[in-house]
Every structure is written in structure tokens, then in C-alpha cells.
N, C-alpha and C positions, 0 to 999 in steps of 0.2 A: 514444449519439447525443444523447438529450436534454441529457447534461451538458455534452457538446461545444457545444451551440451555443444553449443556454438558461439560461446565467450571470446574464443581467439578468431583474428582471421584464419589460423590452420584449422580450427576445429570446421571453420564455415566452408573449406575446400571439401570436407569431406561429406557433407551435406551438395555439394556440385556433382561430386560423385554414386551419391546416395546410398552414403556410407553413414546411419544413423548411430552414435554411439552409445547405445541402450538397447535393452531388449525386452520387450513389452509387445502385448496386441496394435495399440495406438501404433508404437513404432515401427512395426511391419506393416502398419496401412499406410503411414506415411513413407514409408521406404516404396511400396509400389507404384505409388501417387507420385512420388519422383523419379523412378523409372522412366514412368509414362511421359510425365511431362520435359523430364532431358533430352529424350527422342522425339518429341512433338512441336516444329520450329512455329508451326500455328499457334501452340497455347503461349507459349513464350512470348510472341510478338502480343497474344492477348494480355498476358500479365504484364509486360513492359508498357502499352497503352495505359491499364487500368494507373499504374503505379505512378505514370506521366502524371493523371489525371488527379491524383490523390493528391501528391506534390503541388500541383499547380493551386488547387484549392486552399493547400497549409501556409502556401507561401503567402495568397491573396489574405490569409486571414493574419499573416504575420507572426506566424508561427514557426519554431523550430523542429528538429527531429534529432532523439537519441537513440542509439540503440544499445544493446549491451555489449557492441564491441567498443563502444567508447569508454571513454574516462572517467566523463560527468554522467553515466548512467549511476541514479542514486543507491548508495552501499547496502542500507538494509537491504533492498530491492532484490541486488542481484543476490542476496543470497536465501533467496524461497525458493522451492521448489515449481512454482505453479508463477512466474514471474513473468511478464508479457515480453516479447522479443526487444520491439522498441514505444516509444512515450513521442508523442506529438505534445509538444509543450508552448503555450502562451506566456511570458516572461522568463526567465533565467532559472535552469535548478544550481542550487547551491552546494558546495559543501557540507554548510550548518544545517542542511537538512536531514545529517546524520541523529541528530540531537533531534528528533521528531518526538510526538503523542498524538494519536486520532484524537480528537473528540466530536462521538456522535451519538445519535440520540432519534427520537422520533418527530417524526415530520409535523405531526399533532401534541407539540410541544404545550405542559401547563403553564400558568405563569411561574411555579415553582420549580417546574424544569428548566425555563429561561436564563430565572437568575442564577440557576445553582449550573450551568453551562458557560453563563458570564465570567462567571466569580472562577469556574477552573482553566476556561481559556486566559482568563486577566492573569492568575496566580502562577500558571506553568510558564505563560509570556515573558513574563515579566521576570522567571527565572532562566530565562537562555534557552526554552526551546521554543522550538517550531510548533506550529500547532497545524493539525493537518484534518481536515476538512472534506465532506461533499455537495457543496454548493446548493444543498437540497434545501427547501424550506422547515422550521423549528430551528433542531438543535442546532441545525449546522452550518445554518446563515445567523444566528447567536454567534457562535462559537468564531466565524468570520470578522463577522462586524464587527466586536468587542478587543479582537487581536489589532486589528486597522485603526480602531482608536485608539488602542493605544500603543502606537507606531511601530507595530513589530510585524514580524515576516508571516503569512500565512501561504497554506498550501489548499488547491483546492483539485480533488480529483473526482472528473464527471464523468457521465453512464452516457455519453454525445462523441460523437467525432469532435475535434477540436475548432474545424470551419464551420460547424452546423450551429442551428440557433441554439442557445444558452437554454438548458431545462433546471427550474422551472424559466418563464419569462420576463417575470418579477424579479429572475437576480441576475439580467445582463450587468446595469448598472455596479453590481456588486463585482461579477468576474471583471468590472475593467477598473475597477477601483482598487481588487486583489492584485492586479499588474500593476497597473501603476503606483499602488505603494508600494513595489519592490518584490510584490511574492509573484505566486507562477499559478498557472492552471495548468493540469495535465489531464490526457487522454490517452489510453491506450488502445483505441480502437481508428479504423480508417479515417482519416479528418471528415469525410462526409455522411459518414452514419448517422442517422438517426437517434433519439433517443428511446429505445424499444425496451420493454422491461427487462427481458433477460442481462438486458448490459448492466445493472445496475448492480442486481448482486456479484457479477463478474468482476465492477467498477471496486464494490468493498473487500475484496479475494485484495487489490492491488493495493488498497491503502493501507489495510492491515500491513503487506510485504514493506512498504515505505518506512513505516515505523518501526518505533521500537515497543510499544504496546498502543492498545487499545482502552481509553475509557468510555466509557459507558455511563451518559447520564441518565437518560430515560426511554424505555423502551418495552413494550410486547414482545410477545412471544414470537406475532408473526413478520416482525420488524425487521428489516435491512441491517439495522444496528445490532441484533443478536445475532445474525448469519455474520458480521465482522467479528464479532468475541470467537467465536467459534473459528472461524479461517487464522483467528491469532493464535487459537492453542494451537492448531495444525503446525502451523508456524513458529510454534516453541516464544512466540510473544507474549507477552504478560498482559492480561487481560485488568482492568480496573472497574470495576463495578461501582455506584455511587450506595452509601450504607441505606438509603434511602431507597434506590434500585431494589436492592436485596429486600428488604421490608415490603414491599409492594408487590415484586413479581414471583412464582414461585420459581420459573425457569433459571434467574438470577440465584436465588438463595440455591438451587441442585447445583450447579454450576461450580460453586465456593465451594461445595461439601464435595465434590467430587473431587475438586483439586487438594482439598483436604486429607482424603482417601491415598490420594497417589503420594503424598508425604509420607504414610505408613507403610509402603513399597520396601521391600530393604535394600535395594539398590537404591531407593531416594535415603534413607536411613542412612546407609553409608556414606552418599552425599555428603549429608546434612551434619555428620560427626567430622567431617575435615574439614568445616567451615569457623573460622574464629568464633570463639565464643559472644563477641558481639557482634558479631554480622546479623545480615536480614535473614528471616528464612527466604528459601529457594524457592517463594508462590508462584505458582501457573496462575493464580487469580487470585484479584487481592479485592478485599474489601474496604470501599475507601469513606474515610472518616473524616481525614484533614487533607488536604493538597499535599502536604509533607508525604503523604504515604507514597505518591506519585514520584513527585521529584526524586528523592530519597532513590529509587531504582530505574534513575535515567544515566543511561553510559554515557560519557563525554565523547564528540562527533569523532574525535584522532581514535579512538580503540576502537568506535565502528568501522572505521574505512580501513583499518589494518587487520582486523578481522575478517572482513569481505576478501580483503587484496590477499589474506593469505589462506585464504579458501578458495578461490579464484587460484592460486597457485597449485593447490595441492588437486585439485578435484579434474582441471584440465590443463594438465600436462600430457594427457594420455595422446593429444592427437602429436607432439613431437615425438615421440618415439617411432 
């Protein structure tokens, strides 16, 4: 909620005041919650201790801090609904990280989910984007490892405070290997937190927001990696399915046919007849066959970050008036 409606420094005065710019349940429990706490110079002083202590931690880890009133807060990012305030980050976020894809998968990775994670983190790499990561084991220390050999930028976003040890503890070696070839690790939680399960499907809510879709190389039903396909349709991201995924799981194959469904919508119908005759269709979930299918509907980083910046214009302007 605060990233939602606290972009600007004006919009964050009004949260000083607790002046919530929304109205929801949540946002009248947080409106009370600040009440109390603006009047309260005790919790104050407790929350300015705790936030010393956070800081003090990120800094010994060597870590940064964004928040969405900065600049370098990344553009998909800011513009999801469910988008973390701010990112404790290990290396540098980039620009080019507009140009992102997830790729993730299950932690009980086959050998033929291995290589066919290889072969899409190798082939989207090597076409200019980002390839965006949760440092977990299978898919998604593949999908790492495979980007670092060959020398391109990856992104690794973990269910851990950012000073807390690496989970799993097999892949420290790995997140310092993701810095120092250039990419980042990020965190959106206190830099000392633990690695507690709840955080982790919280951690794929935010990778999904990072990018610009979701592939999907192997996975269950009860996977981490199917709760990200799904926070991407939320997110109006394009979800990518491997045609191999869909063969195997039934919850992949409902997934295609549902978004299938929503193309006979006739608001998608109308869509769909103002688009050039050789354009792509408009998938919510695509079924992927070749790498091509991928690349093919990845936006170039300058249209994302003007997109963002002019939604970021349009949506809070409200607190200047």
C-alpha cells in the first residue's frame, strides 16, 4: 500500500499525516496504525532504533537501499500493484533490467528440465535480456549459472533479508559470483530476516512484478513456480509455459486453455481486430515451442521505463493538487 500511493515525496507527506490515498479495509487499519503511532514518541523512537539496526546490518553486508521514491527503483516494478516499498540490493540494479524474463522451474529439477533451462536462459541471454532468477536450487541456480557463463547480467531475487545467510547454503558461492559478474541480488524484506517459508511465495509476487513475463520450465502444481505464472497474470504479464510443461502437467495445459477463453471475450475480440494483420496475438500465456516465441514479445527497456514514468505521472499527481 505505501508503494502504491507514496511514489512522490508529496505523496509520502501525506502518509506523515495519515492521510492514506485509497480506500480499502487494509487502508483504514493502516490509517489507525498511524494515528497511533504519530502520537506515540515511544514507538517512534522504537521504530527509528529498529531501522538504525536494519541499516547497520545492510551496510556491513554491503549492500544498498532503493526505494520507490528513487529513480533507479526498477520500471516493471513500480508499476504492479502489490510492489514492495523498497529493495535492499547486493550489486547495482540497472537500467537493462527493463528488458527482463523470469526463468523458473522446480527445485527437483530432471535432467531434461536442466538442459531445456539451460538452452532458454543461454538463448534469451544471448538476445539482450536479463534473465531474472531465485537463487533456489534446480531451475534456478541452472538458469544463474548458465547466464554467468556466458558473461551476461543475471538477476537473483531471494525469500532472505539481504545480510542474512544465503538460502539454500550451496549457493553463497553462487550470489557472489552473481555480484561480481555484474548482476545484483535483491531483497525485499528487512536485511535480517530470516529465510521463513511464507517469504518465498511473497519473494515470486516480486519477481514476477521485475519482469516483463514469466517462463515456466518445469513445475507441479504445488510449486513456487506455478504461484509466479499466476501473480504474472495478475500482473497482466505474459506468462510462457514450456510445450513440454503443458504435456506433462494438467494445471499448465487449464492455464493455456483459459487464456485461450479470454481471447473469445469481445472486448478481447475487439482487441484483436485493431491489431495489424501480422502482429502476434495478445496471449496472456503462451505456449512455448522455440525461444523465438519468447523473445518475439519482449519490449525494448526505453518503452518500459516510459511507460512506468508515464504512469507514475498520471496515477500520482493526486497528492499536488
Amino acid at each position: 500500500m505505501l508503494a502504491r500511493t507514496a511514489q512522490t515525496p508529496q505523496a509520502l507527506d501525506h502518509w506523515y499525516n495519515a492521510e492514506i490515498g485509497e480506500q480499502s479495509p487494509k487502508a483504514d487499519k493502516a490509517r489507525r496504525i498511524l494515528e497511533w503511532a504519530l502520537g506515540d514518541a515511544g514507538a517512534q523512537h522504537q521504530a527509528e532504533d529498529f531501522l538504525g539496526q536494519q541499516l547497520a546490518a545492510a551496510a556491513t553486508a554491503d549492500a544498498q537501499l532503493t526505494t520507490v521514491l528513487d529513480p533507479d527503483y526498477p520500471a516493471n516494478l513500480r508499476m504492479v500493484p502489490d510492489a514492495p516499498p523498497f529493495l535492499f540490493h547486493r550489486g547495482h540494479l540497472d537500467i537493462s533490467d527493463a528488458r527482463s524474463i523470469a526463468v523458473v522451474g522446480t527445485r527437483e529439477a530432471t535432467a531434461d528440465g536442466r538442459a531445456r533451462a539451460a538452452r532458454m536462459a543461454r538463448g534469451l541471454s544471448d538476445a539482450g535480456i536479463v534473465i531474472v532468477s531465485g537463487l533456489a536450487r534446480g531451475i534456478d541456480t541452472v538458469a544463474h549459472t548458465t547466464v554467468l557463463d556466458c558473461d551476461h547480467r543475471t538477476v537473483a531475487v531471494i525469500g532472505a533479508g539481504i545480510a542474512a545467510k544465503v538460502y539454500p547454503p550451496e549457493n553463497t558461492p553462487l550470489a557472489d559470483r552473481i555480484i561480481n559478474g555484474g548482476g545484483v541480488v535483491v531483497s525485499q524484506f528487512w536485511p535480517t530476516d530470516p529465510p521463513e517459508q511464507w517469504r518465498f511465495p511473497a519473494r515470486n509476487i516480486t519477481m514476477s512484478g521485475y519482469t516483463q513475463g514469466t517462463v515456466v520450465i518445469e513445475a507441479s502444481s504445488t510449486s513456487g513456480a506455478k504461484l509466479q505464472a499466476q501473480s504474472a497474470r495478475r500482473h497482466a504479464r505474459t506468462v510462457f509455459l514450456l510445450r513440454s510443461l503443458a504435456t506433462a502437467q494438467p494445471w499448465a495445459r487449464q492455464m493455456i486453455a483459459d487464456a485461450r477463453t479470454e481471447l473469445l471475450r469481445p472486448q478481447q475480440l475487439d482487441l484483436i481486430e485493431q491489431q495489424p494483420a501480422d502482429s502476434e496475438l495478445p496471449l496472456a500465456v503462451v505456449e512455448v515451442a522455440d525461444i523465438d516465441d519468447v523473445i518475439t514479445r519482449v519490449a525494448d527497456a526505453d518503452a518500459v521505463r516510459a511507460a512506468a514514468d508515464l504512469r507514475h505521472e498520471l496515477v500520482y499527481a493526486w497528492p499536488a493538487a
